[in-house]
C-alpha positions as CSV (number, residue, x, y, z in Angstrom):
1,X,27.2,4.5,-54.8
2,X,23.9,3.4,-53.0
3,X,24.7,-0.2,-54.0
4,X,28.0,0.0,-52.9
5,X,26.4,0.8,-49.4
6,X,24.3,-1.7,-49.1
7,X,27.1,-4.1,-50.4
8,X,29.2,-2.9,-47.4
9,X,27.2,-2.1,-44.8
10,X,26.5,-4.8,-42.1
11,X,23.9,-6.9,-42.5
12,X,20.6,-5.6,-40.8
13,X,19.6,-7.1,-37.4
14,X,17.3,-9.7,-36.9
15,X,13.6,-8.3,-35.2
16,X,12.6,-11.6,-33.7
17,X,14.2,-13.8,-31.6
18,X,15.2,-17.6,-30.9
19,X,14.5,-19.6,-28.2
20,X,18.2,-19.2,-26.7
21,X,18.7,-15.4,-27.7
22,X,16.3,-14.4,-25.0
23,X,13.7,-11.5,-25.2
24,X,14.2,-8.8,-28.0
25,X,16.4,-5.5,-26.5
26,X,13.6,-3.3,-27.6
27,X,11.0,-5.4,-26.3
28,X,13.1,-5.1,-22.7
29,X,12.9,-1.3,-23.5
30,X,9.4,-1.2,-23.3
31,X,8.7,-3.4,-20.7
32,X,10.9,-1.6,-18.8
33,X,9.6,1.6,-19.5
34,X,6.0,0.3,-19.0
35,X,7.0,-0.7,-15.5
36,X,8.6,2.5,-14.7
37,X,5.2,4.4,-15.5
38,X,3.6,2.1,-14.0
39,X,5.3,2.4,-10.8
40,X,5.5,6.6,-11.2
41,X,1.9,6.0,-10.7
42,X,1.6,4.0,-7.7
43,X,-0.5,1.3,-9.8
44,X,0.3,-2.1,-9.6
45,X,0.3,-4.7,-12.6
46,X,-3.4,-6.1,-11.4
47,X,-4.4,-2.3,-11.5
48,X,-2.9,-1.8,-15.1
49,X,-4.3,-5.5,-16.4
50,X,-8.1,-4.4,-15.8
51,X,-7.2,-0.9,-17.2
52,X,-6.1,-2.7,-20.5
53,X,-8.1,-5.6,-20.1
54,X,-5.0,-7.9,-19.6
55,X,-4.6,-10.8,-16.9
56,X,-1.4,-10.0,-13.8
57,X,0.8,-13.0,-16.0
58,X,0.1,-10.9,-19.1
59,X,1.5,-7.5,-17.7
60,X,4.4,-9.7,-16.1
61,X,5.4,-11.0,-19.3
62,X,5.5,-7.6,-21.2
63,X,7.2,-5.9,-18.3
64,X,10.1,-8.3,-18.9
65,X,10.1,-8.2,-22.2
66,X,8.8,-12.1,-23.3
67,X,5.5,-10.9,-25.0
68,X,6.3,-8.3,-27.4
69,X,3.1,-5.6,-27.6
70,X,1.3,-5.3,-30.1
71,X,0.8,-1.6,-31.5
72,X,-3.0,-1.6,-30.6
73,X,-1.7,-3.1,-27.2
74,X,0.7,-0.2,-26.9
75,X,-1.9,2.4,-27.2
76,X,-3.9,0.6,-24.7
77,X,-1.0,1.2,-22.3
78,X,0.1,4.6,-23.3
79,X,-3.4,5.6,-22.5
80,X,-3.9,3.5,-19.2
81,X,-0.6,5.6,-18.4
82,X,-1.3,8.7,-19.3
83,X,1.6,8.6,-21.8
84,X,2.3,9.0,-25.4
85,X,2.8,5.7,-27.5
86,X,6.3,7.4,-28.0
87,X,7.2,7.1,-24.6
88,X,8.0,3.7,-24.7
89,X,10.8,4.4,-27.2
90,X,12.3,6.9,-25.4
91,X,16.2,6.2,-24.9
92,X,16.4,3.5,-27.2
93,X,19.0,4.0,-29.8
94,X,19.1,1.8,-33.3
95,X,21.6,-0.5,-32.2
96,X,21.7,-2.6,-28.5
97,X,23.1,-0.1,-26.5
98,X,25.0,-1.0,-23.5
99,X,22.2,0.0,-20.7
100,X,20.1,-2.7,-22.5
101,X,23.1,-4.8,-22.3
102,X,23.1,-4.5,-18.6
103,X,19.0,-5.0,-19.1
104,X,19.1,-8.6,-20.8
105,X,22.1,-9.6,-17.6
106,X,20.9,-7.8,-14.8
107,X,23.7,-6.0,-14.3
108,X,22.6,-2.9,-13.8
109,X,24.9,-0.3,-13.3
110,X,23.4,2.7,-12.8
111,X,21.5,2.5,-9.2
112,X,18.9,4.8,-10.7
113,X,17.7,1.9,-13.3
114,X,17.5,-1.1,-10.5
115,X,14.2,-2.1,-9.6
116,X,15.2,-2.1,-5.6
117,X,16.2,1.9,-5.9
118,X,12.6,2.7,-7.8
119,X,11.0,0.8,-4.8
120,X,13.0,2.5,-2.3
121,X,11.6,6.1,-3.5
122,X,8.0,5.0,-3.9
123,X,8.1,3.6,0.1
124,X,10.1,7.1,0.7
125,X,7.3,9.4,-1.0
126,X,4.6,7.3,0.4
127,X,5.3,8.2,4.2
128,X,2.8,11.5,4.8
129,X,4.2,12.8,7.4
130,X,7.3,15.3,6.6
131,X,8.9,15.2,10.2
132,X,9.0,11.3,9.9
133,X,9.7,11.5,6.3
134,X,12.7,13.7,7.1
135,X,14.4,11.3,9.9
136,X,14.3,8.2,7.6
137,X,16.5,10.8,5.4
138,X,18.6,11.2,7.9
139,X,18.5,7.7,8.7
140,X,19.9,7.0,5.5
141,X,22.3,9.4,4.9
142,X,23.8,8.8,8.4
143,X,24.0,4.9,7.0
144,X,25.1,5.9,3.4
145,X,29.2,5.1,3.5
146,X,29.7,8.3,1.5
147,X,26.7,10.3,0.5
């Protein structure tokens, strides 16, 4: 029985990558999940290299996903985050799922996953003052076609 599943079942996904496969769908996951943390905390990736000991062009290339982390790495991170080295897998099924999919293109669709909307509501938060904070959300909604 257990031979006849292995004899049937598909054959297991590669881990690594080749040059014109692109970066690995989990290693997108937790880049992208290190840059959402990243930004949750107001720090920017200069701020999160010297907590980790890592150079700007290092952070870059694990927030996109073309330097996979190393598990000693990813503790590093979890802690510079204030995060659990689970948090990085969080949402990531066994198989490419289709919101990596849209990941690896860039086509995002979900607005809440787009790096423009994340920006949006860190500017948004970062205004102090409530009155002035409330007109640019008026501002917007009175833009917004249908919100």
């Amino acid at each position: 029985m257990i031979v006849e599943q292995i004899l049937t079942s598909e054959a297991p996904r590669k881990r690594g990558r080749s040059t014109s496969e692109g970066p690995n769908p989990t290693d997108i996951h937790v880049g992208e999940r290190t840059r959402l943390r990243r930004l949750e905390l107001g720090m920017n990736q200069t701020e999160l290299g010297r907590a980790v000991g890592l150079t700007l062009q290092q952070i870059q290339k694990y927030e996109r996903g073309i330097n996979r982390v190393s598990s000693s790495r990813l503790f590093d991170l979890s802690r510079a985050l204030h995060v659990s080295v689970s948090y990085f897998f969080e949402g990531l099924e066994n198989s490419r799922s289709a919101q990596l999919d849209e990941l690896v293109s860039g086509e995002v669709e979900d607005p809440s996953l787009r790096y423009e909307t994340r920006e949006l509501v860190r500017a948004y938060y970062g205004i102090s003052d409530p009155i002035l904070r409330s007109k640019v959300w008026d501002l917007a909604m009175a833009l917004a076609p249908s919100a």
